[in-house]
N, C-alpha and C positions, 0 to 999 in steps of 0.2 A: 522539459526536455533540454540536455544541455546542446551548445551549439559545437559542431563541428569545428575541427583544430582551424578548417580552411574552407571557404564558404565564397561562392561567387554569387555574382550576380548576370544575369541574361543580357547578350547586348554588348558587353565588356571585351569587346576586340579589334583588331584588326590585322592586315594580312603586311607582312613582314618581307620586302621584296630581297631583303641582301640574306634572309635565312629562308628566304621560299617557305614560311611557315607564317601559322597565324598567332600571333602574341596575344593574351589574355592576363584580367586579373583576378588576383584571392587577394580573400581580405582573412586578416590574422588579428585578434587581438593585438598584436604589434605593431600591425599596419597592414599594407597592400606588398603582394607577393608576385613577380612577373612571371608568368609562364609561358611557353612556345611549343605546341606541338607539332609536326613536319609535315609537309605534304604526305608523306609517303607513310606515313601513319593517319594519314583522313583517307590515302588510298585503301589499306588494309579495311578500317571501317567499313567504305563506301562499295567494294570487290576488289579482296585480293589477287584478283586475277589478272587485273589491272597494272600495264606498268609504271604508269604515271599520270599525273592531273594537271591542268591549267589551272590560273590561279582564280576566277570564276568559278570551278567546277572546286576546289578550293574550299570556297568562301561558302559555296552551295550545302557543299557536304559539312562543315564543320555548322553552319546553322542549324543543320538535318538533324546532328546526332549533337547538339551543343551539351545537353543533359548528362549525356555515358559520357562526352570528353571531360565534364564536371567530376563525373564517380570518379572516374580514370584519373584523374587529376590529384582529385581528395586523395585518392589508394597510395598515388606516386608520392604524394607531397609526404604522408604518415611514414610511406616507409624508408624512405629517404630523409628521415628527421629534420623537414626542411629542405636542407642544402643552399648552394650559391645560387641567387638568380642570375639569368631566368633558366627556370627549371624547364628540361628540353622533354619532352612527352615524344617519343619516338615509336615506331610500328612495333617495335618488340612489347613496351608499353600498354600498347593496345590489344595485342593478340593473347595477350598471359590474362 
């Protein structure tokens, strides 16, 4: 089975205080790829009904659903042929 353009690994993060988001990596045949998803796309995840998250509740959610931020991740990275890192994963992102 061939491998995916962009492939993570679990574990691979941390929460990003000047972007209120959690930064993660992909690994590319080329190398390692920075990504950022926003609080406010781990809110949509977590209940969009929600107006906003602490950076704990955060870190909680994006552990919970580390997996689908991964699809999510893969989906954004393909269709955005890459792009400039880091790639920003936003609620719109999320919900599509």
């Amino acid at each position: 089975m061939a491998r995916p353009s962009v492939w993570f690994e679990p574990g691979e993060w941390e929460w990003v205080d000047e972007r209120e988001s959690i930064g993660f990596t992909g690994h590319t045949e080329m190398g390692p790829v920075e990504l950022l998803i926003t609080s406010e796309a781990l809110v949509e995840l977590l209940d969009p009904s929600r107006d906003a998250m602490d950076r704990e509740t955060a870190i909680e959610t994006f552990i919970e659903f580390e997996s689908d931020i991964h699809r999510i991740a893969l989906r954004e990275f393909v269709s955005r042929l890459g792009g400039e890192p880091p790639i920003l994963l936003t609620s719109a992102d999320v919900a599509s």
